[in-house]
N, CA, C and O of each residue as an XYZ file, in Angstrom:
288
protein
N     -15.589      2.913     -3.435
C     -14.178      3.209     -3.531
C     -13.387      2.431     -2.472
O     -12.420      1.795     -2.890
N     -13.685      2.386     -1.033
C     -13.459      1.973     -0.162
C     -13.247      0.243     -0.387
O     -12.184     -0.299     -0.083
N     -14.147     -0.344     -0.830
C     -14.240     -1.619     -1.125
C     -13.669     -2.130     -2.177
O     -13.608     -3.347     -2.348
N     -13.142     -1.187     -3.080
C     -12.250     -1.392     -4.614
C     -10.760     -1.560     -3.821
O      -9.994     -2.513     -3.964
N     -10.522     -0.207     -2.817
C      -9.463     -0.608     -2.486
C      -8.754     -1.973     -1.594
O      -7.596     -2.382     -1.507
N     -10.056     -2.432     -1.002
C      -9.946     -3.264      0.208
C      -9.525     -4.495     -0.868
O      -8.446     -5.065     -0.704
N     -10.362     -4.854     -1.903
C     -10.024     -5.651     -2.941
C      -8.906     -5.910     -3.261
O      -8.547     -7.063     -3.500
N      -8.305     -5.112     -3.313
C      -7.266     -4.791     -4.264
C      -5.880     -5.165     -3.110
O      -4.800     -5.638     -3.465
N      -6.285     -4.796     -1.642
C      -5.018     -5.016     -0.963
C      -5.176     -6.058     -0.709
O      -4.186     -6.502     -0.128
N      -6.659     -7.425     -0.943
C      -6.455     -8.542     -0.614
C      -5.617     -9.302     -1.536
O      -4.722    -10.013     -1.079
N      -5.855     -9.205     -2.988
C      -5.636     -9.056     -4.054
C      -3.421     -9.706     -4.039
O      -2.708    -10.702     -4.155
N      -3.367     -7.987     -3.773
C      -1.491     -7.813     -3.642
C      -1.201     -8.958     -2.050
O      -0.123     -9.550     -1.978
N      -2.077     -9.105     -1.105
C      -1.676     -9.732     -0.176
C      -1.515    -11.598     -0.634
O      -0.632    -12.367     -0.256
N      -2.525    -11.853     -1.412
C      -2.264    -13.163     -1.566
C      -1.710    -13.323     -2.819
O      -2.250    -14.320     -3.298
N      -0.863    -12.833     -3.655
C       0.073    -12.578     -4.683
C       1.336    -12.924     -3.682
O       1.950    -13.974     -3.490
N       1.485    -11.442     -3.058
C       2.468    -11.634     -2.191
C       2.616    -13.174     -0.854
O       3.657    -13.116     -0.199
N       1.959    -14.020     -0.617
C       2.160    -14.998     -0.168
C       3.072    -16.118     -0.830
O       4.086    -16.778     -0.607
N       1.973    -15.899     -1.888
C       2.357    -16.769     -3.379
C       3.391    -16.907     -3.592
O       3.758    -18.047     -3.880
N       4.432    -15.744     -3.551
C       5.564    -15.100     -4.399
C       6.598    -16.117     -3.551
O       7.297    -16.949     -4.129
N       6.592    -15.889     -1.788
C       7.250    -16.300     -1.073
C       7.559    -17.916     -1.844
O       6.798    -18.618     -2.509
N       9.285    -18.176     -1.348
C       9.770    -19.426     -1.758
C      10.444    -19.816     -0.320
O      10.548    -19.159      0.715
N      10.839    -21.074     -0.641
C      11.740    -21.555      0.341
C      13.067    -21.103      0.709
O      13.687    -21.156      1.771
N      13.325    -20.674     -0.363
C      15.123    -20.074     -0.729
C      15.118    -18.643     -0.572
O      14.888    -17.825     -1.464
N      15.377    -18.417      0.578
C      15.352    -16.745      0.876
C      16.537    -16.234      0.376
O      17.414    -17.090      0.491
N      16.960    -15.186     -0.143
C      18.816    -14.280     -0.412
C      18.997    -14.271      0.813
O      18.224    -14.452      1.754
N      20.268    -14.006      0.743
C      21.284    -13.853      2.329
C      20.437    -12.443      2.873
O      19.794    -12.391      3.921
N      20.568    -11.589      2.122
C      20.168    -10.246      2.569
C      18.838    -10.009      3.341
O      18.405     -9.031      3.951
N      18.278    -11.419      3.064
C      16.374    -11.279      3.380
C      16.783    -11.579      5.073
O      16.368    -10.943      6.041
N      17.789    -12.831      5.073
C      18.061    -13.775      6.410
C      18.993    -13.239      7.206
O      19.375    -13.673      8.293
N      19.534    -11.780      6.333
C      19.982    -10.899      7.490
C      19.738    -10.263      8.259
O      20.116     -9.945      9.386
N      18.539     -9.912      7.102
C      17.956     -8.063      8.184
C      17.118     -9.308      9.000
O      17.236     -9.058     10.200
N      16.390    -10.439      8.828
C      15.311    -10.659      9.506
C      15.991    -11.549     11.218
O      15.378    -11.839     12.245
N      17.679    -11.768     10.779
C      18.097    -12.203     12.000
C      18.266    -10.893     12.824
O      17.771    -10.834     13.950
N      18.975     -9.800     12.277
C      19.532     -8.414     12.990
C      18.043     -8.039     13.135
O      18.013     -6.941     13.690
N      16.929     -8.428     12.904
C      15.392     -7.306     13.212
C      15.428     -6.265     12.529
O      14.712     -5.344     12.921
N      16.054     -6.106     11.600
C      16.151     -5.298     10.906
C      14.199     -5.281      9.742
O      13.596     -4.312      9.280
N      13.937     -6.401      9.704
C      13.553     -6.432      8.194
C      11.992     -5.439      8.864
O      11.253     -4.870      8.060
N      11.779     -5.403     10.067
C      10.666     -5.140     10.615
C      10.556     -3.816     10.548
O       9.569     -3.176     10.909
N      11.912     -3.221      9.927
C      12.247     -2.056     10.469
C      11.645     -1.296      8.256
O      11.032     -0.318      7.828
N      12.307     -2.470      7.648
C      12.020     -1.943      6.234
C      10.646     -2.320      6.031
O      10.315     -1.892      4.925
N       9.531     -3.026      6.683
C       8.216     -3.218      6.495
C       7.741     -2.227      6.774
O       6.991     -1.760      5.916
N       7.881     -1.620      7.756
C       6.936     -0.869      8.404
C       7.491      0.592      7.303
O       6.601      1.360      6.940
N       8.614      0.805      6.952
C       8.848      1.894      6.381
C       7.934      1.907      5.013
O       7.226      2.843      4.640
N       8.107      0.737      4.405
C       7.194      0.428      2.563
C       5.573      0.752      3.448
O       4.713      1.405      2.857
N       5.338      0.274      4.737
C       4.083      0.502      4.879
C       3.409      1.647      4.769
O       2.350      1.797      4.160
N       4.352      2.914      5.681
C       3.814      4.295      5.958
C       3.936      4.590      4.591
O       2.950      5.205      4.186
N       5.035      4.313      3.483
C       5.406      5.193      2.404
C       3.731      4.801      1.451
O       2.935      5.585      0.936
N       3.711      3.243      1.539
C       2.165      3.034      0.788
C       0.831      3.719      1.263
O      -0.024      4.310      0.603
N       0.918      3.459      2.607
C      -0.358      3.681      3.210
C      -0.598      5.480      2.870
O      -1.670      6.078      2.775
N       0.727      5.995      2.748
C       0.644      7.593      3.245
C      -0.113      8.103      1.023
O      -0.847      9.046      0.727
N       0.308      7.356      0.340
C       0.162      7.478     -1.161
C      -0.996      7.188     -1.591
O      -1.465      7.696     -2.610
N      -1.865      5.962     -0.551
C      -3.301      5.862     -0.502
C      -3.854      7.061      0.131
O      -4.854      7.504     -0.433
N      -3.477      7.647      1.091
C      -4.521      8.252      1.677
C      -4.412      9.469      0.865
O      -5.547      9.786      0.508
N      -3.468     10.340      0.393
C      -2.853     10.916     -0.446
C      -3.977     11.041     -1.687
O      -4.575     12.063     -2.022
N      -4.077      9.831     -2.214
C      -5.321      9.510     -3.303
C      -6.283      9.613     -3.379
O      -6.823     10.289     -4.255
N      -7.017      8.832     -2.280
C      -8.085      9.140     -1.323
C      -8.612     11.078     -1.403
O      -9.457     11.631     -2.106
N      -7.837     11.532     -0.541
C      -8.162     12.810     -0.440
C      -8.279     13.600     -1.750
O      -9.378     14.125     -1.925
N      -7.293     13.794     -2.764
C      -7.039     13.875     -3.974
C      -8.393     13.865     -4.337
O      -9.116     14.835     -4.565
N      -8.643     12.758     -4.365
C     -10.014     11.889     -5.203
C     -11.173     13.102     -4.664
O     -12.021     13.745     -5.283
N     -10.875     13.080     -3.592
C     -12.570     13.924     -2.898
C     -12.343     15.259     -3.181
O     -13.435     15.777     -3.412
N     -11.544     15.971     -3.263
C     -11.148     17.584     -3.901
C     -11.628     17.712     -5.207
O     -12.354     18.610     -5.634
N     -11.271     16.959     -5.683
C     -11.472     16.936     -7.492
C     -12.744     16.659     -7.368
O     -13.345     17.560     -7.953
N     -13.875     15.508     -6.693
C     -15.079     15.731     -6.806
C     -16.160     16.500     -6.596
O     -17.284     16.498     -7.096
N     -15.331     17.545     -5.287
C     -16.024     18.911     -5.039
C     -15.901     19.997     -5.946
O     -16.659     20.942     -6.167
N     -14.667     19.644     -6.489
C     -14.350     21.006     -7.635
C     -15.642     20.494     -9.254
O     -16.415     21.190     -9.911
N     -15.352     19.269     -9.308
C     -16.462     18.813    -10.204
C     -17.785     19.529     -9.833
O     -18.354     20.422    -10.461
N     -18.259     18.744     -8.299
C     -19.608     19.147     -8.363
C     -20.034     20.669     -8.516
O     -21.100     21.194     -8.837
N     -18.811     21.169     -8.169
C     -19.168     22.978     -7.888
C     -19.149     23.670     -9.206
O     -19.419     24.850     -9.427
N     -18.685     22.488    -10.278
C     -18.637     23.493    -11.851
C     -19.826     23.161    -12.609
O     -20.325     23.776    -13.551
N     -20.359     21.636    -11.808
C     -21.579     21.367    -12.585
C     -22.720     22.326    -12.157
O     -23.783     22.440    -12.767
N     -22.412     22.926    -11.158
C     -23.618     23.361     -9.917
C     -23.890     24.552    -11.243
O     -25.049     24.653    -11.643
N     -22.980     25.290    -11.790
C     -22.207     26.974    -12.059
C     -22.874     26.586    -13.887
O     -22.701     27.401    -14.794
């Protein structure tokens, strides 16, 4: 599971390189002059990271409730 996910964020990471162009919007070359943009990374980060782990746990409840009905 661990390694599906690791995949998968290498995956969106070099997509996301890809994506990058030369021609940024004004809005990108704003927040990143005001420091702002560091401020909306880190926010998409906790909101992702917090929806993985979220899953994660999810995932392992449901497999105890599994194993405990197969046990029964």
């Amino acid at each position: 599971m661990i390694r599906n996910i690791f995949i998968f964020l290498l995956i969106l990471c070099s997509i996301a390189l890809k994506a990058q162009e030369a021609h940024l919007p004004n809005m990108a070359e704003t927040f990143r002059n005001d420091g702002k943009i560091y401020v909306v990374i880190s926010v998409i980060s906790i909101i992702f990271f917090s929806i993985v782990l979220f899953l994660i746990f999810l995932e392992r409840k449901i497999k105890r409730l599994e194993d405990k009905f197969k046990g029964n």
